[in-house]
N, C-alpha and C positions, 0 to 999 in steps of 0.2 A: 504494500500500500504506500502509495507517494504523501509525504507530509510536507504543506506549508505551513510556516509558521511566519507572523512578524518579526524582525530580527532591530533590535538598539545597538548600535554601534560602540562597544563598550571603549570605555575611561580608565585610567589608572594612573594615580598623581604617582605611584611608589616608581613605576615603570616611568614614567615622563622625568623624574628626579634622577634614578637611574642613567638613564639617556643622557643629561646634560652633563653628570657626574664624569660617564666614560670618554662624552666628549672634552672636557677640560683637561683630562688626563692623558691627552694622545700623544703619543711616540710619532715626532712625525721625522720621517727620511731626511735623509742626505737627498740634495737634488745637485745635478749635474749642471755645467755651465752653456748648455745647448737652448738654442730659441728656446722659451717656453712651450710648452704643450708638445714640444718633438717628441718626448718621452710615454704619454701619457697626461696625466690630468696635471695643471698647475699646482704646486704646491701652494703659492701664496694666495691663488683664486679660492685654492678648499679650506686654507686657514682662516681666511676672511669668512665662508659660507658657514664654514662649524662653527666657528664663533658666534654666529648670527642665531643657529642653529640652537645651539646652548643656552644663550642669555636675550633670544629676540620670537624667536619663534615660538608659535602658541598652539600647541596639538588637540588640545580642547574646541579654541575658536575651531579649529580646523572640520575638526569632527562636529561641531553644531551647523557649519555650513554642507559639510556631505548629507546629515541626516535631513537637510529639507526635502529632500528624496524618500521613497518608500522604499524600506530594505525589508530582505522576505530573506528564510532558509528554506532550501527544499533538501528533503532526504530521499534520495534515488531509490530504485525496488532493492537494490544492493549495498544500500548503507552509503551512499556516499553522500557528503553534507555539501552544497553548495549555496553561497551567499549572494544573490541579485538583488539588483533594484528592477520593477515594476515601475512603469509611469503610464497610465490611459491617456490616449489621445484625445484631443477637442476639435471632434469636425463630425461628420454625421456617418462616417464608415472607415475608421483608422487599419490599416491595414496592420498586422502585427510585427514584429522585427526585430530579431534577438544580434546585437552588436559582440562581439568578441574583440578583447581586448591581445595585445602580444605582452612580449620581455622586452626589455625593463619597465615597462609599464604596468597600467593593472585599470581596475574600472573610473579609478580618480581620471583618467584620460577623456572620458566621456561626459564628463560634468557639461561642457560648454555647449557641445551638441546637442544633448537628452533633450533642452526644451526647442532649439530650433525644429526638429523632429516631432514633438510630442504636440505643439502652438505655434505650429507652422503662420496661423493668421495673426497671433501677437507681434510677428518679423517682419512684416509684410506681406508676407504667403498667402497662400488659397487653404483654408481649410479643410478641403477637400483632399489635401497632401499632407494629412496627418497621420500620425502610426502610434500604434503603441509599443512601446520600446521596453523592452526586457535586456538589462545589463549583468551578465552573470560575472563573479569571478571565477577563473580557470580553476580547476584544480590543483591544490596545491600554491594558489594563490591568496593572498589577502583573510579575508573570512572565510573563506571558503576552505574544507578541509585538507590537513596536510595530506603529503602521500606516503605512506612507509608500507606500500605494493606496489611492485612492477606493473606493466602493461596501458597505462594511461597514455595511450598516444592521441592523436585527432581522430580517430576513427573511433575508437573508445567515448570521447569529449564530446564528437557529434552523437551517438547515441543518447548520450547523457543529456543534451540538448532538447532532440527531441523528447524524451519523459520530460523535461521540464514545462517546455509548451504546453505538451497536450497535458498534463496536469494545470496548467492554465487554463485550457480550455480550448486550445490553438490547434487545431489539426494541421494547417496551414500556412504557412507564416515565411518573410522573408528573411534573408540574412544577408549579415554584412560584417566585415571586418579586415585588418592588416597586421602583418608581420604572424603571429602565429594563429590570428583571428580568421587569417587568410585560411590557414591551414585546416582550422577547422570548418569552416562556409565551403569550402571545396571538399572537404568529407562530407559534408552535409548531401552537397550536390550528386558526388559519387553513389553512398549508398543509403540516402532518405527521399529520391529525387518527389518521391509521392508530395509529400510532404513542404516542398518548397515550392514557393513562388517566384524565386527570383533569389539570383546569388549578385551580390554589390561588393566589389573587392578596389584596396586602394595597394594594396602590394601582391605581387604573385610569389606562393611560396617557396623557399632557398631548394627544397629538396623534390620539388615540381622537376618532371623527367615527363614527357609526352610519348606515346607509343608510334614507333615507328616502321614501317612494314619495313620487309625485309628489302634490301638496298636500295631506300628510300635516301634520302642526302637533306643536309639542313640547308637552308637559303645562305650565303654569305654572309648576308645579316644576323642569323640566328648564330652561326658559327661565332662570329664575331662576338657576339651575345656573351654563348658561351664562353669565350677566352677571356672578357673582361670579368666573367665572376669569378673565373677560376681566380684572376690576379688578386681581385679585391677580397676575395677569404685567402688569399698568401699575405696578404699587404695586412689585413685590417681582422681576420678570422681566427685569432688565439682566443679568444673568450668564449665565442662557438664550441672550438674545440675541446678545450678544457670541462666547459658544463654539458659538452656531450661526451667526453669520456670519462674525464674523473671528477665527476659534480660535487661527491661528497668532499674529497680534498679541497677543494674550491671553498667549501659551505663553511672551513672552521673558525677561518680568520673573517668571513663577514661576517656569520653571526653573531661574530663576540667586537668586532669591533665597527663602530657607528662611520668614523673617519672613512674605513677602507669603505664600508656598503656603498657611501655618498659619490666615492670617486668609482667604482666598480659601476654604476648605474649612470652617472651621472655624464661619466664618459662619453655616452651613449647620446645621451640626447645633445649634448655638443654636435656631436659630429655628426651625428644623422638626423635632423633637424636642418633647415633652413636659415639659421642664424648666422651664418660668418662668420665662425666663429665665438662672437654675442652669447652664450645663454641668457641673459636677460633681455636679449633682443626676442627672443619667441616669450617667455614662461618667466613668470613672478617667484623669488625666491622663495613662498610661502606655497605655490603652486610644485616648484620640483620637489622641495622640502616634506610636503605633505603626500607625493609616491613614497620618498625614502623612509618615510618614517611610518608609511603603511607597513613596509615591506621589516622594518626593525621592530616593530611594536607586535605583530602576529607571527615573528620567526620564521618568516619564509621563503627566505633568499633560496635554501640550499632545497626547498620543495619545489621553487619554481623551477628549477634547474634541470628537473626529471626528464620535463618533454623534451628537452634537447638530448638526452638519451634516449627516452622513446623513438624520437625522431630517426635515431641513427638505425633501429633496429624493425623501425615500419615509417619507412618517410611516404612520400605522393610518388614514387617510380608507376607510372599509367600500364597498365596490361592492356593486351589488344580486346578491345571492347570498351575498356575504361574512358567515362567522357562525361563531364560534368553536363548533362540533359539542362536543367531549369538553365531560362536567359539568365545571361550573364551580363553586369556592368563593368567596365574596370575604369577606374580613375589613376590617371598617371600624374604625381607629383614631381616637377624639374629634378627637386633636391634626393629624391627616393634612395637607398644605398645602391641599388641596382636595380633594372624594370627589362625585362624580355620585350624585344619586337611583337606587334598584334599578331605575325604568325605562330611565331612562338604558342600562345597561348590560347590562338582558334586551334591550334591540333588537342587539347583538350577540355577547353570551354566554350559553350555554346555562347558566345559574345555578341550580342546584341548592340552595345554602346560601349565605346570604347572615348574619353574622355582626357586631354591633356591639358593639365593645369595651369596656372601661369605663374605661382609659387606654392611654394610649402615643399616639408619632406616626410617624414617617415612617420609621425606623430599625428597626422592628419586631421585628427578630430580631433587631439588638442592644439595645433597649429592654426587650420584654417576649417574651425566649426561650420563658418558660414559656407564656403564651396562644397566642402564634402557635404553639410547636409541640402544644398540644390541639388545637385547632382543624383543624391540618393533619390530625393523628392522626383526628378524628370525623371529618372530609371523607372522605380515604382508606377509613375504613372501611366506611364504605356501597357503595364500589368495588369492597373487597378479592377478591370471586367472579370 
């Protein structure tokens, strides 16, 4: 039997004292005399943020502005706890739309969008383009329960997906999401196709492989495709690799210390983001601050980590027949870490609209709320019948 319940986003002043405690206490590196950032994260930008972090930042406020949201737990027919937010749309036939969030991220990502999506007419919109929006966190994410079992890949996650809907009530419903959000909205497509209305993706997955008949050739451009990811996971893909093979080594030193988590995460939305460099140019120090401190406060660094071992051992390689059925949207961001040619990705998504943006990167929905939820909006409504 599927169990909702209302879920309060819990507090703990002993754990917030805690936190500022170990950040005053930080052992910070030796840093080299090379450009800044050549190495890795600034040291003086992180000791300025921990700072801020320890004696500026407010994890309370934080958590009374997530909770203007409705947070719900669902428990799977298999025990497994997941934490969403729920929001009804305000228009006269909201379509339903479960977003998936990736790494380093988590549902904090979606704050900005939820109500462009949910009050389409409060933005300017048509009412008529409203949805109701279902935010889960991934497994092993955030509220949502850890994992100490194998086997939680995208395939796994989108089942788990669908029990949440249709314990909503949703038989049908669209999806959308990027980075491993993608992962799962393409499981969805693969093997719920009943079930979807439409799949809406703003990144195609890392471990996306298309089935190819037999001496069949890729376009030059897709070759190409391929050679530049290979370089950019040589150039930029030890963190990949490490949370896909040794996650637990990985997990010791972030879970225990606040400094490294910030720079371990944070790294990330520098560089794969839109910003120039800037983090303050995309995202509010109270905004990055209030991921990292999701991810320290519910211990789940070294859980979120799983699926990039899952990954390794059931990624998207397409068999012959495999082919994501339900239309397909994709939205291409300039800044993206990498993005396949549209052939690339008509050999396994039924692509309907294909969309190139005029900025933003990896972060999308918390980057640029407003495009990615038009975009969603014009997708959906070619469906809406």
């Amino acid at each position: 039997m599927h169990k909702i319940q209302p879920f309060s986003l819990p507090y703990s002043q002993t754990a917030v004292e805690d936190l500022r405690e170990r950040l005053r206490r930080t052992r910070w590196p030796d840093e080299t005399t090379d450009q800044p950032w050549t190495q890795g994260f600034d040291r003086a930008a992180l000791m300025e943020l921990c700072r801020y972090w320890a004696d500026g930042f407010d994890w309370k406020v934080q958590l009374e502005r997530l909770s203007r949201f409705h947070h719900f737990r669902f428990e799977s027919a298999d025990g497994c706890g997941i934490h969403f937010i729920h929001e009804r749309g305000k228009g006269p036939s909201p379509i339903p739309l479960i977003l998936t969030h990736g790494w380093p991220g988590s549902f904090v990502e979606m704050m900005r969008i939820i109500p462009l999506l949910t009050d389409p007419a409060a933005y300017g919109g048509d009412e008529n383009d409203a949805f109701d929006v279902v935010v889960p966190s991934l497994p092993g994410y955030g509220f949502s329960d850890h994992l100490r079992e194998s086997g939680m890949n995208v395939f796994r996650i989108a089942k788990l997906w669908v029990e949440l809907m249709q314990a909503l009530g949703y038989e049908r419903f669209g999806a959308q999401g990027g980075d491993i959000g993608a992962g799962v909205s393409t499981a969805l497509g693969l093997r719920h196709a009943k079930h979807l209305i439409g799949v809406h993706l703003n990144y195609i997955p890392g471990s996306y492989r298309p089935w190819l008949q037999e001496g069949e050739q890729l376009t030059p451009e897709e070759q190409g495709f391929v050679a530049d990811a290979a370089k950019w996971y040589d150039e930029n893909g030890a963190y990949a690799h490490m949370q896909g093979t040794r996650p637990q080594t990985t997990a010791y030193g972030l879970n225990d210390s606040p400094a490294g988590l910030a720079a371990w995460i944070l790294e990330k939305f520098r560089a794969w983001s839109d910003c120039e460099g800037d983090l303050y140019r995309r995202f509010t120090r109270d905004e990055l601050l209030t991921n990292v401190t999701l991810y320290w406060m519910t211990e789940t660094i070294g859980s979120s980590f799983q699926i990039y071992y899952e990954s390794r051992r059931a990624g998207l390689h397409l068999r012959e027949g495999d082919f994501v059925r339900p239309p397909c949207g994709i939205a291409q961001f300039p800044k993206e870490i990498f993005f396949p040619p549209r052939k690339w990705a008509e050999r396994g998504y039924n692509v309907q609209r294909w969309t190139r943006m005029p900025r933003g990167g990896h972060f999308a929905a918390a980057e640029e709320p407003e495009q990615l939820a038009e975009d969603i909006r014009a997708f959906f409504r070619e469906l809406h019948g």
